[in-house]
C-alpha positions as CSV (number, residue, x, y, z in Angstrom):
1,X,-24.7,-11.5,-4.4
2,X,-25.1,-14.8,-3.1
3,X,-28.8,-15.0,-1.7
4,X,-28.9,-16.7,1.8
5,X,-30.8,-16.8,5.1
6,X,-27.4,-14.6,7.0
7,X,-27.9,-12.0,3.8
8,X,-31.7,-11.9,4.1
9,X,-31.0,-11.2,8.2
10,X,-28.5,-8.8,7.7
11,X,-30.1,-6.9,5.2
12,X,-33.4,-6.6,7.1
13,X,-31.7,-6.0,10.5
14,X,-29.9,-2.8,8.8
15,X,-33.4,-1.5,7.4
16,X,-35.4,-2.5,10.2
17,X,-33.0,-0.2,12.2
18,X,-33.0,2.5,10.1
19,X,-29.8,2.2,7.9
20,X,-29.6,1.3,4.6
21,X,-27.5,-1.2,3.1
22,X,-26.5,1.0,0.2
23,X,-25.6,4.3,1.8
24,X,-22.0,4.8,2.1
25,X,-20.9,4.8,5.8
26,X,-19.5,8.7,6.6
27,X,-17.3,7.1,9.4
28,X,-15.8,5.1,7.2
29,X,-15.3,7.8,4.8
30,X,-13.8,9.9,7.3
31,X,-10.2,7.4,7.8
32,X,-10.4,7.0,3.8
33,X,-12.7,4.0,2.9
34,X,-14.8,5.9,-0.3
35,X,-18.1,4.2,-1.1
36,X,-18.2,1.1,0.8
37,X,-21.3,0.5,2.8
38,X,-23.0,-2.6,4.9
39,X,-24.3,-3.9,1.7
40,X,-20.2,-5.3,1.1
41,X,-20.3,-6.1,4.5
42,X,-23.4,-8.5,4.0
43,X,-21.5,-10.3,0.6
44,X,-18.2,-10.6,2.6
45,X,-20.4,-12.5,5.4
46,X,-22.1,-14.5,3.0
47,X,-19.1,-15.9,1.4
48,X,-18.0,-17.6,5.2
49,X,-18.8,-21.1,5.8
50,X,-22.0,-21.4,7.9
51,X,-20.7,-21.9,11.3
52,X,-19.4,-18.1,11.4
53,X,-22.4,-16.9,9.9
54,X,-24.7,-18.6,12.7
55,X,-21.9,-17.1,15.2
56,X,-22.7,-13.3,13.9
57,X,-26.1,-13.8,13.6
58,X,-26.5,-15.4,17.2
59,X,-24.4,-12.0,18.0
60,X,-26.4,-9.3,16.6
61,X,-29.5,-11.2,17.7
62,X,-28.3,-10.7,21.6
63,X,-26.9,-7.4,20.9
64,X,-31.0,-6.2,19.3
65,X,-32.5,-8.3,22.7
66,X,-30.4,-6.5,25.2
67,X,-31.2,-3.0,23.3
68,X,-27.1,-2.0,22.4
69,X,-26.7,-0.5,18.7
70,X,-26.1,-3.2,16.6
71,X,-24.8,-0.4,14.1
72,X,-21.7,-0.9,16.8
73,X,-21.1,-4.4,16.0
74,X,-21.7,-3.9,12.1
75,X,-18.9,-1.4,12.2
76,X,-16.4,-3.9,14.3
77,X,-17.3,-6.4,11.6
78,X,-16.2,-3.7,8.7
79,X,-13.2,-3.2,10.7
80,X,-12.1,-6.9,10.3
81,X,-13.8,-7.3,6.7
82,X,-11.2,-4.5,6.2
83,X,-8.3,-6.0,7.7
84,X,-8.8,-9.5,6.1
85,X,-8.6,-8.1,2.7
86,X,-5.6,-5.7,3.5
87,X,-7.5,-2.5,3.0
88,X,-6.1,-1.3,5.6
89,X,-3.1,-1.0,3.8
90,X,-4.7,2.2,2.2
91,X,-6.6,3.6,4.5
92,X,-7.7,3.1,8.4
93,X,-10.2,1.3,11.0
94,X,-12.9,3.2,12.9
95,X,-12.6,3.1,16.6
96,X,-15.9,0.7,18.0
97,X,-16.6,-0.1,21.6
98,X,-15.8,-3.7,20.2
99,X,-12.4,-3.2,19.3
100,X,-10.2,-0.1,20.4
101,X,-7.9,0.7,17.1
């Protein structure tokens, strides 16, 4: 994985509250996604040019201040890691306050 400041954030964020990057996500699982987890999540977001990266970070960073789950917004970003790689051709989204699917 490409080592940057967003993947050292990310990662961090997830453990700090209580998830781990590894772990396969069980709501994912649940519409068909088998073994992906944050951790693809945080390469997918590392591979974006800088400007989007500052965008999420600045995101999840008002989303921790004003107490919401940032799990939330983690999820809304799988959604659309999913859909820009078409693996939603094989299996579905999970439904986030962010995004209604």
């Amino acid at each position: 994985m490409k080592d940057s400041k967003v993947s050292t954030y990310l990662q961090t964020l997830i453990s700090e509250k209580g998830g781990d990057v590894e772990a396969a996500l069980p709501q994912f699982e649940a519409v068909g996604h088998f073994g992906l987890c944050y951790l693809n999540l945080v390469e997918f977001i590392s591979t974006m040019p800088k400007n989007i990266q500052e965008q999420i970070r600045k995101a999840l960073v008002h989303i921790d201040f004003i107490n919401e789950d940032v799990f939330e917004y983690l999820n809304h970003l799988v959604n659309g890691m999913i859909k820009a790689t078409n693996m939603d051709d094989y299996a579905g989204l999970v439904e986030t306050k962010y995004d209604k699917v």
